[in-house]
N, C-alpha and C positions, 0 to 999 in steps of 0.2 A: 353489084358485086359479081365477078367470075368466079368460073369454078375454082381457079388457079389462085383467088384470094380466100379462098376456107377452106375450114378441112372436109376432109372425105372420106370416108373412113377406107381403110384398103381393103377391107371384105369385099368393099362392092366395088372397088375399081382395082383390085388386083387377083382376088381369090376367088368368091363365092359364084357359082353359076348363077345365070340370067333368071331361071326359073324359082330358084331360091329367092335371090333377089325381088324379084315378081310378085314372090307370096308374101311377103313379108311387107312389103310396098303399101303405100296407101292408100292407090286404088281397090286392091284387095282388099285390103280392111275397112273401108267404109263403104264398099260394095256389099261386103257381108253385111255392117251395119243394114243396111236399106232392107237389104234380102229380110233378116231379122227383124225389123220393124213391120213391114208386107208379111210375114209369117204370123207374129202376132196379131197384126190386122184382121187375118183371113182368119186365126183360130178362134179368136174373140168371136167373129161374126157366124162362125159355125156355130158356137154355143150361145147363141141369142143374143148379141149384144149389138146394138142399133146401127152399125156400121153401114155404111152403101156400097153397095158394090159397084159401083161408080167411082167412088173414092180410092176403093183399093186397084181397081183399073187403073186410074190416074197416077197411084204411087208405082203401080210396075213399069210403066210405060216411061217415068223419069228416073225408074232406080239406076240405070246404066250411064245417062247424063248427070256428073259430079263438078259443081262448080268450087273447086277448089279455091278460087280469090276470093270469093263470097263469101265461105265458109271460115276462110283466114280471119276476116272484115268481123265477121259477127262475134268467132272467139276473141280478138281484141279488144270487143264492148263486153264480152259477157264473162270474159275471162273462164270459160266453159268449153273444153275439144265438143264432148258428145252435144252439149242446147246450141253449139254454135251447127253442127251437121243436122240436127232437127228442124231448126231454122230456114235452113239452104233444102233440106228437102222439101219444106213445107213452099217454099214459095216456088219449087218444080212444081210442087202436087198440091195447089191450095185445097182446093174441095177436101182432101185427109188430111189437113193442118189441124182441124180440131179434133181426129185422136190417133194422129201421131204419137209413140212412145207411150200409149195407155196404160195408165196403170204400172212401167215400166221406170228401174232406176238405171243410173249411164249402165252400171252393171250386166245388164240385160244385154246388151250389143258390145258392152269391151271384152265380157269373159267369155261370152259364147261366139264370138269372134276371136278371142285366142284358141280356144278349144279347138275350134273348125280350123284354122290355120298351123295349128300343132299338131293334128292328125295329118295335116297334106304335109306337112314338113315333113313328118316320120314316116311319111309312105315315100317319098322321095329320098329320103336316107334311105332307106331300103331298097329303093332300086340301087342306090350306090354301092351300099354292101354288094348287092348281086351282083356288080360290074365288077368289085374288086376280087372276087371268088374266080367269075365267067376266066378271068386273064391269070390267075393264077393255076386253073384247072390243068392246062396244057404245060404248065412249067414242072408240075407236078407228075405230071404223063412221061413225061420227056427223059426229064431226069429221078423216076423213081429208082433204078438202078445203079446209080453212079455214086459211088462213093466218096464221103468229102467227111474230115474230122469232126467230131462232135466234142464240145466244149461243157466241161462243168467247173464252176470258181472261174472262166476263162482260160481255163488248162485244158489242153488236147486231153480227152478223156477215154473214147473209144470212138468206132467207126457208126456214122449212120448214112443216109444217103441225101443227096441235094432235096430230091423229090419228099424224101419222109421230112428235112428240115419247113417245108414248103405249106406243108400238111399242117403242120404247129401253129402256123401262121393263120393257113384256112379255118382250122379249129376255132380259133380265136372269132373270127368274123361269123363263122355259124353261130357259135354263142350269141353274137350280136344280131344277127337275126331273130333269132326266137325272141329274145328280150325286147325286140323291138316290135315285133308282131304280138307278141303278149300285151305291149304297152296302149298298140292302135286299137284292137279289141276291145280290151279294157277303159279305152275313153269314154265318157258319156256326156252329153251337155248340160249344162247349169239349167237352163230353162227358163223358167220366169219365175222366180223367189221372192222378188220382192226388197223393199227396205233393208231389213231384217235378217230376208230366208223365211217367213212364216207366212208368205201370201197373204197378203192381210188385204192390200187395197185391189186381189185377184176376187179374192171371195168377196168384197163390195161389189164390185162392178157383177160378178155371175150371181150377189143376192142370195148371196150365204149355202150356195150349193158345192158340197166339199168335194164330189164327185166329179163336177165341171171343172172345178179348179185344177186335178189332179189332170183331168182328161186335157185340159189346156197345155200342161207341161207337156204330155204322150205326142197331140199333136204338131208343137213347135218340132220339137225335137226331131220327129217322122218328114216334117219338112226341111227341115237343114240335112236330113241324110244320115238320123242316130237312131239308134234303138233304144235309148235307154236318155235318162238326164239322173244327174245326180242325188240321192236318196233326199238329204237333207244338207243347208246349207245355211253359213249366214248370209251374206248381202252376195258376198262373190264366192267364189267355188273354190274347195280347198286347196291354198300355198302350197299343200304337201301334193298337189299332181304335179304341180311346176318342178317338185324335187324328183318325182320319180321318172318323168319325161326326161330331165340335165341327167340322171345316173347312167339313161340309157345310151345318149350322146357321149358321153363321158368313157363310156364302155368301149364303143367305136370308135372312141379318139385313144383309148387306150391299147387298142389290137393293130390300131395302125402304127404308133407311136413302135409297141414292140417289134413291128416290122421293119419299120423304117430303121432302126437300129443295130438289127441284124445286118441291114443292105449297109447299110457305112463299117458295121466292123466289116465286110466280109469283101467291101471295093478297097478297105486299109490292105488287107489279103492281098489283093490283087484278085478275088476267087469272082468276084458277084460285083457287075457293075450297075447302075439305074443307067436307064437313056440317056444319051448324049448328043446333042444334037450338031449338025454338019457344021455350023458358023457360031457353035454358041462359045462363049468365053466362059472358062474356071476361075480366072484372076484378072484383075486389072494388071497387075503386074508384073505374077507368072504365066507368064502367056503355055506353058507347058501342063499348067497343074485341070486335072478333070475333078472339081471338086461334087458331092454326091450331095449338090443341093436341093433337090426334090424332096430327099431324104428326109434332109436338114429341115425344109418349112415344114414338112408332114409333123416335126416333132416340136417344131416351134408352136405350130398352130394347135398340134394334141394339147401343150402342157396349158393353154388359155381353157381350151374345152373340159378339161379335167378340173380346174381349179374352181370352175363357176356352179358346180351343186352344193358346194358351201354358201354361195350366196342365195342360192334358192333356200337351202335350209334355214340359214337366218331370216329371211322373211317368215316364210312358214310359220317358226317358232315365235317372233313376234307377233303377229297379228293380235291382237287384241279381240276379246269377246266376238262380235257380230265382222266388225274388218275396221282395219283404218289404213289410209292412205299413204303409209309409208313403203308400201311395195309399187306404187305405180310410175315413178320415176325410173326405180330402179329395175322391174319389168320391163320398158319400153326398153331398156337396154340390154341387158340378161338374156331376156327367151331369144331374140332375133340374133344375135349375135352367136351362139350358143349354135341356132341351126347353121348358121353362116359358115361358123369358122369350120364346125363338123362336114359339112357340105365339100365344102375346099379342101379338105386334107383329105376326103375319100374322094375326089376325084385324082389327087395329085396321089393317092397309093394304088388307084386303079393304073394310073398310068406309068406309074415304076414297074407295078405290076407285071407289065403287056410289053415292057422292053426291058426285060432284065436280060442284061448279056453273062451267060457262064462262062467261062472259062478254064474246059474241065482241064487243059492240061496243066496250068496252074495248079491246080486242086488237085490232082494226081500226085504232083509232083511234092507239096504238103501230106498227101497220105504215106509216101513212101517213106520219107523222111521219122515222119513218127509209128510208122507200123509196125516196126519190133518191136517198140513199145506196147502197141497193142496186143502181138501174140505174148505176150507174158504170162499170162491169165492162162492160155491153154499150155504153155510148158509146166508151169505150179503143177495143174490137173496132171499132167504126162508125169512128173515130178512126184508127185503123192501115187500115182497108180503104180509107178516101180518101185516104191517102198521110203520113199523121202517123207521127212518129219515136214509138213506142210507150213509150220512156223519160220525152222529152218531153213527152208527153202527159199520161202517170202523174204527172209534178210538179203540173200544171197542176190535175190534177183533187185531187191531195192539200191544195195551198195553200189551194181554193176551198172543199174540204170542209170544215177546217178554220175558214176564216175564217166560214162559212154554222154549224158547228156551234156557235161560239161564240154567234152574233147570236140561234140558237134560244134555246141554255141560258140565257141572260144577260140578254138583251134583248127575249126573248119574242116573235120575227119569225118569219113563216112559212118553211118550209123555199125557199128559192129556187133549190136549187143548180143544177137542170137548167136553168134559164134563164138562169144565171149562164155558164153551156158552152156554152150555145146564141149567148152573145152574144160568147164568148172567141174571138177569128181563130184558135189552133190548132185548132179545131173549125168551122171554117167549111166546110168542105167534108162536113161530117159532119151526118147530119138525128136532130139533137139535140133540135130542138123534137118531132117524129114521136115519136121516144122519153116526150118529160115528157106526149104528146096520149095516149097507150097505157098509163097506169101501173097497168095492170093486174096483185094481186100475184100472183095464182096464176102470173101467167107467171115468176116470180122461182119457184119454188117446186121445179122439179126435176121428179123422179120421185116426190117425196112421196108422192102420191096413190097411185100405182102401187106402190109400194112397202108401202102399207099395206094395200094389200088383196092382194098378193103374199102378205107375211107373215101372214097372217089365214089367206087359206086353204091354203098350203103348209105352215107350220111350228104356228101356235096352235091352229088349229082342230083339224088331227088329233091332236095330242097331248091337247087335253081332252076327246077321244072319247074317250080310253084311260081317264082319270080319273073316281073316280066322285065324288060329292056329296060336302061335307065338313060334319057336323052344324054347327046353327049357332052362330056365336060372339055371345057376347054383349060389348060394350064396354057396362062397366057405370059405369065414374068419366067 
């Protein structure tokens, strides 16, 4: 069968990076297996248990050769993934065929092999966020000053600036940072628990010494590269990590999704375009239209990554006393997926990112349009300071606004509203015209400005000291 006769899933042949890809792959995961077996091996033999060290020679020296047809051949008979990989290694490494997996259930190599592969996953999310920050920094630089509408209910509401919109957006991905550095930290491995979780056939084998037993978890664990393994457990290590690792992904698919969002209303504007590329096509059919599909899958592929910590929580909540097997189907699908699609929509929002084209005079020409509207607010105040009933007032200014907002939309008249105040007696004592002689928008704008370079260099900047480079992604469709 070719490839071109089954399916494939598109994470891996259209979206997800190679290295994602990679980790999630099965030489990784039954690589960890081996590691995980040779760990237990050597920790067993550290605390007295007859092991040779010859034997455990022999299993390092095959851990990196994985005969995958062999391994297929054997689950066929044994109807077994993990006795069929025990199998295959043992006839790599006969001399540790007899205590291969000692003492050890599949548990032992599937969950401390998701653990280990769900901390590399989240450390590679995280370089992604850092990517998606790195590209957004300078947009933020650039146009902290510039002035561009600011939208509340999706109503032009007052003036903020490109660069402070930008900062919204970083906010969002710093959150997701931490959450996600929180999360790495917080990992620990399963370790060797047993049947159960009660170490039962650990304390056989170490001959009833509760000290070794514990000391056997410290050392697995210090060999895979943890610090810690989890307190207690039943057979496999609590469903509710799997829920807290998808909230975090979920997170990042949520700050990008919001991103992405903004970029499509704001290329409907005409204001804010994603990258476009020299030969690339918008339509099959409008050969004219530049449609903001980057945008688009960023939000296709967020709304998959958002929807999948319900199914982590539903396993969690089922599991049954010590564990049962209704989550391992549905894990083999969930967790890898889950980093995939996260993976591919923060490379595809780093790279909107890093080619967003502005187009301030568009956006200028939206400010002007509704900036009478904006100095409203400081007439009222001029309005109340010369002796106007400040309720009063507000009627006066809402009727005009109105009656001025229709003759724009409709009638296609220039905005006149300040002169229309300027010439209303409630406003006669008020220097209404001073105001429409000034309409300068940056003075509508706030702290914007201030605000962006606040957060630039208090909050963004030192956090992507901490972060290092994240290989690069390709946006390949």
């Amino acid at each position: 069968m070719s490839e071109a006769d089954r399916y494939t899933s598109p994470l891996g042949t259209r979206y997800a990076s190679r290295e994602m890809q990679e980790l999630f792959g099965a030489q990784t995961r039954v690589g960890l297996w081996r590691s995980l077996w040779i760990a237990l091996a050597e920790a067993e033999r550290e605390l007295g248990i007859p092991i040779p060290e010859s034997a455990i020679a022999e299993m390092r020296a095959a851990a990196g050769t994985i005969d995958f047809e062999k391994a297929a051949a054997y689950e066929a008979r044994f109807r077994h993934d993990v006795m069929a990989h025990v199998h295959a290694f043992g006839d790599a490494a006969p001399s540790a065929r007899p205590y291969l997996h000692l003492g050890a259930t599949s548990a032992y190599v599937t969950d401390n092999a998701d653990l280990i592969i769900a901390r590399e996953g989240l450390r590679l999310i995280l370089l992604r966020l850092g990517a998606v920050l790195r590209a957004l920094v300078p947009v933020a630089q650039r146009y902290r000053a510039v002035p561009t509408l600011a939208y509340t209910h999706l109503q032009p509401a007052q003036l903020t600036t490109v660069g402070k919109r930008v900062t919204l957006w970083m906010q969002d991905f710093v959150q997701d940072v931490h959450e996600i550095q929180h999360r790495v930290g917080d990992l620990a491995l399963l370790g060797c628990k047993g049947t159960t979780g009660t170490q039962a056939s650990f304390l056989l084998l170490l001959q009833g010494d509760h000290a070794k037993v514990r000391q056997l978890d410290q050392l697995i664990a210090r060999k895979m590269g943890f610090s810690d393994v989890v307190p207690v457990s039943g057979q496999t290590y609590p469903r509710k990590i799997d829920t807290l690792i998808l909230n975090g992904l979920a997170s990042s698919a949520q700050s990008a999704a919001k991103m992405a969002a903004d970029v499509r209303l704001l290329q409907h504007e005409g204001e804010v375009f994603e990258p476009f590329e020299a030969e690339q096509i918008g339509s099959s059919a409008m050969a004219y239209k530049r449609n903001p599909m980057r945008s688009e899958r960023i939000a296709s592929l967020a709304r998959y990554v958002m929807h999948l910590p319900a199914n982590a929580s539903e396993t969690a909540a089922q599991q049954w006393f010590e564990r049962t097997l209704d989550a391992s189907a549905h894990r083999r699908i969930v967790l890898p997926e889950a980093f995939l699609a996260t993976d591919a929509l923060l490379i595809l929002a780093a790279n909107v990112a890093a080619g967003l084209e502005v187009r301030e005079r568009v956006i200028r020409q939206h400010v002007l349009r509704e900036l009478p509207f904006m100095a409203t607010e400081h007439c009222l105040m001029l309005g109340v300071a010369s002796g106007g009933d400040r309720q009063a007032l507000h009627e006066v200014i809402r009727r005009h606004s109105l009656e001025v907002a229709r003759a724009v939309a409709e009638d296609g008249a220039p905005n006149d509203l300040l002169q229309r105040l300027a010439a209303d007696p409630a406003f006669a004592g008020a220097d209404v015209a001073g105001v429409a002689r000034d309409l300068d928008p940056l003075h509508y704008c706030g702290r914007a400005p201030e605000q962006v370079h606040e957060f630039l260099g208090d909050v963004a900047l030192p956090l992507l000291a901490q972060l290092g480079d994240a290989p690069p992604g390709e946006v390949r469709v």
